[in-house]
C-alpha positions as CSV (number, residue, x, y, z in Angstrom):
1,X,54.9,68.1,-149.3
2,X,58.7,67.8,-150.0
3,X,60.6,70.5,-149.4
4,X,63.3,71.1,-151.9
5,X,66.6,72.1,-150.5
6,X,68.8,70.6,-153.8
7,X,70.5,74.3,-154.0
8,X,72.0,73.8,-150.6
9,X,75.3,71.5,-150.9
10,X,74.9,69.0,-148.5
11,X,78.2,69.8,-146.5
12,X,76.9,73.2,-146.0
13,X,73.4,72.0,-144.8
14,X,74.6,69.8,-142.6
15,X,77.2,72.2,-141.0
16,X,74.3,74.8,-140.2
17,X,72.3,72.2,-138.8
18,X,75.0,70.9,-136.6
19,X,75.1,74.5,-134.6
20,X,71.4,74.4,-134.1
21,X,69.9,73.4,-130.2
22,X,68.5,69.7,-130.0
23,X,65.1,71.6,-129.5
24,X,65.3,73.0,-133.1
25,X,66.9,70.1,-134.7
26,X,63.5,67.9,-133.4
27,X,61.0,70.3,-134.8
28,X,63.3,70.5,-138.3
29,X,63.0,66.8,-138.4
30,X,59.2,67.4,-139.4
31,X,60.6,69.2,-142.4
32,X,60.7,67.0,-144.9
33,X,62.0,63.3,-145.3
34,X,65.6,64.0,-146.5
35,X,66.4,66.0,-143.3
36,X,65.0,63.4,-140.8
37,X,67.0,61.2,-142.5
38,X,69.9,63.9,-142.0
39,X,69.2,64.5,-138.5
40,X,68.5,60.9,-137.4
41,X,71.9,59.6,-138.5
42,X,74.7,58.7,-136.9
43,X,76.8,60.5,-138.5
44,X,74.9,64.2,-137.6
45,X,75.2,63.0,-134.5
46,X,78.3,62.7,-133.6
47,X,79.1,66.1,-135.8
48,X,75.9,67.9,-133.0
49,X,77.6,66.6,-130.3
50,X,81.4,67.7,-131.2
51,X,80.4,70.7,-132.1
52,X,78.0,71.1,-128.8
53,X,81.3,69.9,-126.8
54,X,83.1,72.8,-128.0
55,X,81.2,75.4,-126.5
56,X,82.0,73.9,-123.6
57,X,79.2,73.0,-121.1
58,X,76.9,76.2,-121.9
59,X,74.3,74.3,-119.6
60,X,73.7,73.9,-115.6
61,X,71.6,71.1,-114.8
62,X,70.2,71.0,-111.7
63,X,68.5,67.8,-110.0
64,X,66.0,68.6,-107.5
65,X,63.4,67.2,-105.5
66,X,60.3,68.9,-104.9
67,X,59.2,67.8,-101.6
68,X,55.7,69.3,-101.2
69,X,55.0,68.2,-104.8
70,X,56.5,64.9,-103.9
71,X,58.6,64.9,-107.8
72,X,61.7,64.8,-108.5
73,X,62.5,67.4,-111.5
74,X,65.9,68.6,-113.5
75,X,66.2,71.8,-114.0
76,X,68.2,73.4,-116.8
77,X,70.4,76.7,-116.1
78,X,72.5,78.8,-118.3
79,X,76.2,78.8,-117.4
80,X,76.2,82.4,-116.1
81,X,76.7,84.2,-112.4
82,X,73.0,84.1,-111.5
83,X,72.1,80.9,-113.1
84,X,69.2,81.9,-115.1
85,X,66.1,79.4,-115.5
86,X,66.0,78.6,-119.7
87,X,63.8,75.6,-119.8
88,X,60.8,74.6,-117.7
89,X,62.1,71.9,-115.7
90,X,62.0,68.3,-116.8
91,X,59.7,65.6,-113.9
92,X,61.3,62.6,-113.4
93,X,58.9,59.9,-114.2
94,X,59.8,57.7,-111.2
95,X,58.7,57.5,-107.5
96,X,60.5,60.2,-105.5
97,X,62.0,58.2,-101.8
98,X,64.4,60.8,-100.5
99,X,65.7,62.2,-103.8
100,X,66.8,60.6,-106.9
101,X,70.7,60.6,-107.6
102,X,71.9,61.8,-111.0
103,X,74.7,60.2,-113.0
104,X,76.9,61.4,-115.7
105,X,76.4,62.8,-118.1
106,X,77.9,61.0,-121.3
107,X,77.2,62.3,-124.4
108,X,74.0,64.1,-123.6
109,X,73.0,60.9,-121.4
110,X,72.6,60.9,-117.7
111,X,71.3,58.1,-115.7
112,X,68.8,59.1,-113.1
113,X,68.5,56.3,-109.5
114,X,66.2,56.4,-107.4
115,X,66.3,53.1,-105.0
116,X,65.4,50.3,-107.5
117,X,64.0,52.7,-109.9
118,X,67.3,53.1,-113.0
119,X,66.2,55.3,-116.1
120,X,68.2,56.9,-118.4
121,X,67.3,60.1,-119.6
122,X,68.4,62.6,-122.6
123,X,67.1,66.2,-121.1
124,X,67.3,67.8,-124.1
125,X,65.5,65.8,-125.8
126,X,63.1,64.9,-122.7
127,X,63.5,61.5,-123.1
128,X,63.8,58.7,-120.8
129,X,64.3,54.6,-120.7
130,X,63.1,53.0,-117.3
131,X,65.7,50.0,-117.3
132,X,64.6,46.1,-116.4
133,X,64.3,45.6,-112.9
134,X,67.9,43.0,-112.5
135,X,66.7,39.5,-112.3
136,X,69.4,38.1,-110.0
137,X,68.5,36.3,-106.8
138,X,71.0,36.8,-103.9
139,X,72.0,34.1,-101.2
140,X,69.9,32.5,-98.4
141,X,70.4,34.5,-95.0
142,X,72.3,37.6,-96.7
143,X,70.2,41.3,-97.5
144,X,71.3,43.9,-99.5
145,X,72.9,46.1,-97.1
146,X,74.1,48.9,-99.4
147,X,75.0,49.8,-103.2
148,X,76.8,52.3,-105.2
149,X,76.5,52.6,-109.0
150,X,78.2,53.9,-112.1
151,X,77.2,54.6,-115.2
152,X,79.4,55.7,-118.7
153,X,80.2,55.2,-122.4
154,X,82.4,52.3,-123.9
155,X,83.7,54.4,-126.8
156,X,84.9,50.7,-128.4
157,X,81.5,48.8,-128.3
158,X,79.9,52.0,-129.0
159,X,77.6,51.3,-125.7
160,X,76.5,52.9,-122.3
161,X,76.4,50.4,-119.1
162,X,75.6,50.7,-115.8
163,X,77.3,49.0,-113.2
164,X,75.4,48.2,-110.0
165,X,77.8,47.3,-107.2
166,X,75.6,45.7,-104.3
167,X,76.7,44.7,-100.9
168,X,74.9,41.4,-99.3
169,X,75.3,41.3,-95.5
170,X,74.9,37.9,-93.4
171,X,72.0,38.2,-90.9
172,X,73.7,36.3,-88.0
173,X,77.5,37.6,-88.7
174,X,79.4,40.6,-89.9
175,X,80.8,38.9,-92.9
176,X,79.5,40.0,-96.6
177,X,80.1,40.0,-100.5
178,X,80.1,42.2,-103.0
179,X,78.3,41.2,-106.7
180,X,78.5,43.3,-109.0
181,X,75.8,43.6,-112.1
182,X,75.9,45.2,-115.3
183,X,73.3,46.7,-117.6
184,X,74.0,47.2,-121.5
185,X,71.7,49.7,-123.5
186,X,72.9,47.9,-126.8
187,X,70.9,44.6,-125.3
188,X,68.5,46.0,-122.8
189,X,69.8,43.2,-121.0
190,X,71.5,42.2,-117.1
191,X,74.2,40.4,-116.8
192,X,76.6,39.7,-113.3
193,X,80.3,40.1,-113.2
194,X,82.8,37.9,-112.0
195,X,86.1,38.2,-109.8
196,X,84.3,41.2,-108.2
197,X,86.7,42.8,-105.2
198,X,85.1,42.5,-102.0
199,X,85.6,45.9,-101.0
200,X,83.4,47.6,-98.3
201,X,80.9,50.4,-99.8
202,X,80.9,53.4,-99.2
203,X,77.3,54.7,-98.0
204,X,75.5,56.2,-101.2
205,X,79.1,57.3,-103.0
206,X,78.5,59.0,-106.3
207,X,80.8,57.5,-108.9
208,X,82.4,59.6,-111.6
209,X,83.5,58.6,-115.5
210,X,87.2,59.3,-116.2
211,X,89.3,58.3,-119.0
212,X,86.8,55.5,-119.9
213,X,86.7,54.1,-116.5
214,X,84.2,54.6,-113.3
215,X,85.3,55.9,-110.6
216,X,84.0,55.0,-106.5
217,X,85.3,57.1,-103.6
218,X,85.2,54.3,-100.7
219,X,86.4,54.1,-97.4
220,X,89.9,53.7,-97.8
221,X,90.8,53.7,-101.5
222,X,89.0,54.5,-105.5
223,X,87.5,51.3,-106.7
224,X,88.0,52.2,-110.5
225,X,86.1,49.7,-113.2
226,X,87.0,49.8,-117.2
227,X,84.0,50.1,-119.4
228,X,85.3,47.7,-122.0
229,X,88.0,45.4,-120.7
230,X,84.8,45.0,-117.6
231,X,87.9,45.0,-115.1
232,X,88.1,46.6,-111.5
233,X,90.9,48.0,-109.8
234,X,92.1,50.4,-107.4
235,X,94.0,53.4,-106.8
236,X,95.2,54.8,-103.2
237,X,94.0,58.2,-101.9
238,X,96.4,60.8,-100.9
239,X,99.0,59.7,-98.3
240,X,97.8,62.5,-95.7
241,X,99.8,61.4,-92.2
242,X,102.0,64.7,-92.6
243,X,98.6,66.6,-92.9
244,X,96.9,65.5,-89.8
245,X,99.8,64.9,-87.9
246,X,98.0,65.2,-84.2
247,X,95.1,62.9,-85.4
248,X,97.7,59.8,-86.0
249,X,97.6,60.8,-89.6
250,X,93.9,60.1,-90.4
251,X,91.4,63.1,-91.0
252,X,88.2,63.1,-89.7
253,X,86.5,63.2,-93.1
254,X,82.5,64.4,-93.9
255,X,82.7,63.2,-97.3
256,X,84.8,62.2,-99.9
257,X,84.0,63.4,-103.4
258,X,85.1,62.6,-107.0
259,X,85.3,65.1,-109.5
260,X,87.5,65.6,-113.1
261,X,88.9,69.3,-113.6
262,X,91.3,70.5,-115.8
263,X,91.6,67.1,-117.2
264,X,92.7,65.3,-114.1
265,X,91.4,63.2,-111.5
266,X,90.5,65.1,-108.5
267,X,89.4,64.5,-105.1
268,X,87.5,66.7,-102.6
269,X,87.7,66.1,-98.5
270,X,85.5,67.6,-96.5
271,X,87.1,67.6,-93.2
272,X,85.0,67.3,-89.6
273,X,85.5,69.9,-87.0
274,X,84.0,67.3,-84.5
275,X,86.7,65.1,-83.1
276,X,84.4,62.9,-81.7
277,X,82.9,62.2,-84.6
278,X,83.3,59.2,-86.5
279,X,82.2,60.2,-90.2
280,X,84.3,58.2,-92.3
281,X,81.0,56.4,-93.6
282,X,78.6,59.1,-93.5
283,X,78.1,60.9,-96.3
284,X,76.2,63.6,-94.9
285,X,77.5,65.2,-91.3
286,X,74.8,65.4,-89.0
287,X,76.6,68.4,-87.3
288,X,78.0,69.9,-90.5
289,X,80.9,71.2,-88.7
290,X,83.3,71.2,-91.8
291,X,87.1,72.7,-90.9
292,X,88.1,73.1,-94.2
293,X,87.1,71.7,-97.8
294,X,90.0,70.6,-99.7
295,X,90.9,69.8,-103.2
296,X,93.3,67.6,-104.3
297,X,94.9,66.9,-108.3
298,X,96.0,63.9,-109.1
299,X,99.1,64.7,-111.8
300,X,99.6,61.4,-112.8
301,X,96.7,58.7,-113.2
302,X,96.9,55.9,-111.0
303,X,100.0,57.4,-109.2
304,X,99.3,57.8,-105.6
305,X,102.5,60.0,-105.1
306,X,101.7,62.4,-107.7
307,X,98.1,63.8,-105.9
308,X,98.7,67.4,-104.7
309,X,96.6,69.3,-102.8
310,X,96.2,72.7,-105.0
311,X,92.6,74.5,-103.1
312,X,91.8,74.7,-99.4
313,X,89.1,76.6,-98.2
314,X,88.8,77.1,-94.5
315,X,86.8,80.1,-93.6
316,X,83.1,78.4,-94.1
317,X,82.5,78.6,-90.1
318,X,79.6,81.2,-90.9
319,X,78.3,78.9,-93.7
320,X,76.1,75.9,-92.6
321,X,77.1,73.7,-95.4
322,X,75.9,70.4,-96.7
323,X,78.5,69.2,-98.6
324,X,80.1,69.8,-102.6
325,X,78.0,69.1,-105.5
326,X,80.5,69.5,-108.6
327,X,82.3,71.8,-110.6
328,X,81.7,74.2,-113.1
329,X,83.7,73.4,-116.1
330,X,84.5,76.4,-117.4
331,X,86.4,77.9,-114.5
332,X,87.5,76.7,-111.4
333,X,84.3,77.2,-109.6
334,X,82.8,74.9,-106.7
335,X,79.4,73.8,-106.5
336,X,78.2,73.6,-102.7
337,X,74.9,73.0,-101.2
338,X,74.0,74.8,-97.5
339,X,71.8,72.8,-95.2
340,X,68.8,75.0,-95.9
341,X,69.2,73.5,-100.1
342,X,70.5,76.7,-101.3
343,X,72.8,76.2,-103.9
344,X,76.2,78.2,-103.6
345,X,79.4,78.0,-105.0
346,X,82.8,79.2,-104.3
347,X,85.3,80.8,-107.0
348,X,88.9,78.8,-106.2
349,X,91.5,81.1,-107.5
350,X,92.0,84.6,-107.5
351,X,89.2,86.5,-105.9
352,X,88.1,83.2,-104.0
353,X,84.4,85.0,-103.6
354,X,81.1,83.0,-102.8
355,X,78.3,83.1,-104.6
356,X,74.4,82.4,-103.8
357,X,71.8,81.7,-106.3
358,X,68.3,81.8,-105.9
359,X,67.8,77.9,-106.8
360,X,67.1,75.5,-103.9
361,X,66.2,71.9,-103.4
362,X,63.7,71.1,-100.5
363,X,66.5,68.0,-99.2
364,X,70.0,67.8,-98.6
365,X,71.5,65.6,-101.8
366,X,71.1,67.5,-105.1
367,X,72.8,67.0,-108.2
368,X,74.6,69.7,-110.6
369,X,76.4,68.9,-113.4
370,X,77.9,70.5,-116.6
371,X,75.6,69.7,-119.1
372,X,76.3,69.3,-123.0
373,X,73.2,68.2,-125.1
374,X,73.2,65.5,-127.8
375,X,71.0,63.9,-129.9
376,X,71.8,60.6,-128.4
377,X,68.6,58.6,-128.3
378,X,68.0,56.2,-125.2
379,X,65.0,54.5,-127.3
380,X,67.4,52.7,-129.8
């Protein structure tokens, strides 16, 4: 039976509606036909999701595996000290290997990895779109050695891609190439990338999406890649030869992270305390010996001069951590993971105090991000 809302002026329904969880918003779709309607359009949308963005990130999300249960679940957390449970937790629907990756999110989307396995997945909505497997053959005598991906919004094509970066190794040499693939959701469709820089991948780097470009931490530089002009470059990491001065200028480095806070690019070095060791392509240390963790800005995007190192954080010796996870958005806060998959984080300015929650993940490698929930269907 239709409900008759005809008192309520439009502009006011649709502004109550817009402040209401995704949760509510699906049930109120059953209503009656005039609000699906409302709801389902694009332009409701984007007015949820503005107005979800300005409460910024009032959501944890937590991706986790579940080792004796052999599932990979996210977990959803309210932005508070003791990151309080406020959902049951969301399974994955693909095989577990050694822990899915999580990327994003954009707009409500995150896209969830787990060797060839590629979904992408609105949690609030508890939805999910297992992508085509890619249907490109590679060379005779090469094998996919290694591959990083990226996933983010073209605001101008009003699409989400993912970009799979794979490396091909030669059986008898040391030589390789890099292709580079791309999904669209607007075509459900594959496609491969030309003039693709041959750079060497970093083992399993997580890319981030900044100023409508992804972003790959590799060996020695940040393989960047626009959305909609589909081009790659590069920009330099700090110049650090004044900081490690008795190392010949090049730190022995954990892990290099990408992260975006206070609206900058910024990059996170997780220096070794082992001089023997060579961890410049290992994400995880074996011996998790980490001197310091530190932070670095950069002022000016794409200037290599303007990065400046603003946190350092060097008293972790009693900590055995695993390495950073992200930030929380709404204050300078650092996600960390120890080795035993308790998830801690460390305050940055002012009282510079750690923090332990009772949320664990039963392997090195989860995923927390910032989370702001949208309406945005994967199905479309």
């Amino acid at each position: 039976m239709e409900i008759n809302t005809t008192n309520l002026p439009a502009d006011v329904l649709r502004e109550i509606l817009g402040r209401l969880p995704v949760k509510s918003l699906v049930r109120f779709r059953c209503v009656c036909k005039s609000w699906d309607a409302l709801i389902r359009s694009p332009e409701f949308i984007n007015l949820h999701l503005n107005k979800s963005e300005e409460e910024k990130y009032n959501i944890i999300l937590i991706m986790r595996l579940i080792k004796n249960a052999n599932k990979n679940v996210l977990s959803f957390h309210s932005n508070n000290e003791t990151l309080d449970t406020i959902a049951p937790d969301l399974e994955v629907p693909i095989f577990p290997d050694f822990g899915a990756v999580l990327l994003g999110p954009s707009n409500g989307i995150v896209c969830i990895v787990d060797g060839d396995n590629i979904c992408l997945c609105n949690p609030a909505m508890r939805e999910f779109r297992r992508l085509p497997d890619c249907p490109f053959e590679y060379p005779q005598d090469f094998y996919r050695d290694r591959e990083d991906l990226g996933f983010g919004y073209d605001p101008i094509s009003n699409d989400y891609k993912v970009i799979r970066l794979v490396m091909l190794s030669h059986v008898d040499d040391y030589t390789y190439q890099v292709r580079a693939e791309i999904y669209s959701l607007n075509t459900n469709t594959w496609r491969e990338l030309v003039n693709t820089p041959q750079q060497n991948l970093y083992n399993d780097s997580i890319s981030i999406s900044f100023r409508e470009s992804l972003h790959w931490p590799l060996v020695d530089r940040i393989l960047t890649f626009h959305l909609n002009s589909e081009e790659f470059t590069t920009i330099e990491y700090p110049d650090q030869r004044v900081e490690y001065p008795d190392q010949g200028g090049i730190p022995r480095l954990g892990v290099r992270c990408l992260a975006v806070l206070e609206e900058s690019l910024a990059l996170i070095t997780c220096i070794c305390d082992d001089s023997d060791s060579n961890s410049n392509y290992l994400r995880f240390v074996d011996d998790n010996k980490y001197k310091s963790i530190d932070i670095w800005f950069m002022k000016e995007y794409g200037v290599q001069e303007s990065w400046t190192k603003v946190f350092s954080m060097r008293s972790l010796a009693d900590i055995p951590l695993s390495l950073p996870l992200s930030f929380r958005k709404d204050e300078e806060e650092l996600f960390i993971q120890s080795i035993d998959g308790q998830f801690i984080s460390y305050v940055l300015r002012h009282c510079q105090q750690l923090r332990k929650f009772n949320v664990y993940q039963h392997y090195p490698g989860g995923v927390v991000v910032s989370y702001t929930e949208s309406l945005v269907s994967v199905q479309k």
